[in-house]
C-alpha positions as CSV (number, residue, x, y, z in Angstrom):
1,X,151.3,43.9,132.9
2,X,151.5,40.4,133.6
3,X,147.8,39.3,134.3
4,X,147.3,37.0,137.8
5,X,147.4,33.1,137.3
6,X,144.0,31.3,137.2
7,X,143.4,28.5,140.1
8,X,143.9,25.6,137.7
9,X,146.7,27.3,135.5
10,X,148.2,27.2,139.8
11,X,147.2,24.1,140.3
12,X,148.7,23.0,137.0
13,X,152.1,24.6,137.9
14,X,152.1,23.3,141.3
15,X,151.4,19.7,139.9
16,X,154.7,20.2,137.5
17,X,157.1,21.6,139.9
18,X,155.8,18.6,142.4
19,X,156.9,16.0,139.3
20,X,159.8,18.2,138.6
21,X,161.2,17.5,142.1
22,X,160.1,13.6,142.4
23,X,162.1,13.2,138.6
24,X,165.5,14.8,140.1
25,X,164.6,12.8,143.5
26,X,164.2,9.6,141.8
27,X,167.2,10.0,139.3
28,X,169.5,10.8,141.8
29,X,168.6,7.9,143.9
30,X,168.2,5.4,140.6
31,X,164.7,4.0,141.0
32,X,163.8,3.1,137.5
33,X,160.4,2.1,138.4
34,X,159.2,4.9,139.8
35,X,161.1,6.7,137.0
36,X,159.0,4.8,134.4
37,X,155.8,5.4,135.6
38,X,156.2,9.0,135.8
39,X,157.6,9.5,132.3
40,X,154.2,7.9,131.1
41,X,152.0,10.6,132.0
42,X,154.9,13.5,132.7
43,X,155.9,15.7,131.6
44,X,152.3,17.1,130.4
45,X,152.3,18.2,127.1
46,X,149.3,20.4,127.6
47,X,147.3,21.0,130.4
48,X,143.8,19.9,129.1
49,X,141.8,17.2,131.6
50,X,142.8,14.1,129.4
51,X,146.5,15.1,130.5
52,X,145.9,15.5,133.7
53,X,143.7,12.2,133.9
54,X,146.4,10.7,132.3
55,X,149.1,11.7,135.4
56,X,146.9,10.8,137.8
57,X,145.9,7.1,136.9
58,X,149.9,6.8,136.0
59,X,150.4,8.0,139.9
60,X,147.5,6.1,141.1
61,X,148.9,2.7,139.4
62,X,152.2,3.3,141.1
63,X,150.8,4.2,144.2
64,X,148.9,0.4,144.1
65,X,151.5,-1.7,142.6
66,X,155.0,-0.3,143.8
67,X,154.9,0.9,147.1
68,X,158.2,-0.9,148.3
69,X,160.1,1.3,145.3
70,X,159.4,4.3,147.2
71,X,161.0,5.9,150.3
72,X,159.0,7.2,153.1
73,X,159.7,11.1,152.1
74,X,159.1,10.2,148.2
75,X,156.4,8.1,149.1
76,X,154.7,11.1,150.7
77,X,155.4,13.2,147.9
78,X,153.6,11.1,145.7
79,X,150.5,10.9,147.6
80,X,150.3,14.7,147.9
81,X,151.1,14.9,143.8
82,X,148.4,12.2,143.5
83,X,145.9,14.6,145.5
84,X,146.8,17.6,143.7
85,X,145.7,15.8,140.5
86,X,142.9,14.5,141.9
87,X,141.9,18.0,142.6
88,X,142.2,19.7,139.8
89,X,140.4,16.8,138.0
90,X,137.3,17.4,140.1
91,X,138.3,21.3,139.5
92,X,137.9,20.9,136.0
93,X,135.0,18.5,135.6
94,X,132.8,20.9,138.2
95,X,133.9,23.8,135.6
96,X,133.4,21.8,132.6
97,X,129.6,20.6,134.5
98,X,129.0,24.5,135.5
99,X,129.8,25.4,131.8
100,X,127.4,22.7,130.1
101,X,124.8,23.3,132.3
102,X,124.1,26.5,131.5
């Protein structure tokens, strides 16, 4: 029996396949930039917070400083990638906060 996925290990794989698609988006289309920033925080190597932290100030820094690299669909791809992250961070730091305060 395969046991049911947790909400972050979901979030987690939801976050990937979203990073998945903007990497084959981006390739196909050539924008290096984008590209670049991705690969600093993706592909995660584990799924711990730092990780995750990691992705989302590399998405947040894109976001800011190369908005004119982006098409309007990828560009609204990234936002919603950027907001999964920024989700699961607060997912994780009210877990971690539930966990140490007990």
């Amino acid at each position: 029996m395969v046991p049911y996925l947790s909400e972050r290990e979901n979030a987690v794989e939801h976050i990937n396949a979203m990073c998945m698609h903007l990497f084959d988006l981006w390739c196909e289309s050539r924008s290096v930039v984008p590209l670049a920033y991705l690969l600093k925080g993706w592909p995660l190597t584990n799924s711990d917070p730092e990780a995750i932290r990691r992705l989302g100030n590399t998405l947040r820094d894109l976001r800011r400083h190369h908005l004119h690299d982006a098409n309007g669909a990828s560009f609204q791809e990234l936002c919603e990638l950027s907001d999964c992250v920024e989700d699961l961070l607060v997912l994780s730091s009210m877990a971690t906060w539930a966990t140490n305060g007990r």
